[in-house]
N, C-alpha and C positions, 0 to 999 in steps of 0.2 A: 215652499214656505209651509204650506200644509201640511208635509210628510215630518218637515222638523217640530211643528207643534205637536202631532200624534206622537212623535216620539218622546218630546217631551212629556205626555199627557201622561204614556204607559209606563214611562221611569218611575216618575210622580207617583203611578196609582202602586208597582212593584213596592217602593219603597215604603208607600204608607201599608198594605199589607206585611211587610217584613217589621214594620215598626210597632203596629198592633199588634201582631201575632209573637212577639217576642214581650210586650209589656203584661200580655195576659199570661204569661209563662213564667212567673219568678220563683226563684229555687235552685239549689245546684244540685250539679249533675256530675258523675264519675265517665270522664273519658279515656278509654281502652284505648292508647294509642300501643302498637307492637312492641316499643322500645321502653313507654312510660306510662304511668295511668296518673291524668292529671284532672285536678276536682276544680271547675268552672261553673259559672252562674250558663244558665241557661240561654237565656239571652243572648251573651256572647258565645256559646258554644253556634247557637242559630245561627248568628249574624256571619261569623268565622265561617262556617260554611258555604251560608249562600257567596260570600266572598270568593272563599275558592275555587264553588264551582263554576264559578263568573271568570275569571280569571282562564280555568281550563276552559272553559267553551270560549276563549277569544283566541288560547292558544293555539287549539285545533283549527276554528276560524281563521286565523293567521296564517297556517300551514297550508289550509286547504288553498286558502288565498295568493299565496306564493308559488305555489304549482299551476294555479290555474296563468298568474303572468308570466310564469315560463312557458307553459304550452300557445299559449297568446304570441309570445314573443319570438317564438321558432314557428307557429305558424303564416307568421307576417314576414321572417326571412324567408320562405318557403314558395308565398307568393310572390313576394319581391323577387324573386330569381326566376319563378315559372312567367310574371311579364317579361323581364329581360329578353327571355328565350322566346317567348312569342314574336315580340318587336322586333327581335334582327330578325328570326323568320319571315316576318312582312316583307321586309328591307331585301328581301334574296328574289332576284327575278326568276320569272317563270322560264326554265331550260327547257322543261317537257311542251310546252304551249308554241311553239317553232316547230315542232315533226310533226 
């Protein structure tokens, strides 16, 4: 419950820095995109960005995340198969323990 307030605490506090820090910036701005150069307020050029690069850091996130539950997922078939192999071993009596 804790960890969800703090998170909510530092969205809150992102969001109102992102909010101030684009109202004290009015004006537009020429954006150099390679294909276009398109003329936006400032503000939303801000806002656009920190957008996207919210978006690429969840992306990466996500990816990193998908690899770590397959490695997760083949390391738990990995054990699952090295118990297997131990238990019938248990299960095999001792040949050597008679000579």
């Amino acid at each position: 419950m804790l960890r969800r307030i703090a998170l909510i605490i530092v969205v809150l506090a992102v969001a109102g820095v992102v909010f101030i820090f684009t109202s004290l910036n009015k004006g537009m701005i020429d954006v150099n995109l390679a294909f276009a150069n398109v003329t936006t307020s400032i503000p939303f050029a801000l806002t656009a960005t920190f957008v996207l690069g919210w978006l690429f850091g969840m992306l990466c996130m996500g990816v990193f995340a998908f690899k770590l539950i397959s490695e997760r997922r083949a390391l738990k078939r990995s054990l699952r198969m090295s118990q297997t192999e131990v238990n019938s071993l248990r299960t095999l009596p001792l040949s050597d323990a008679a000579d």
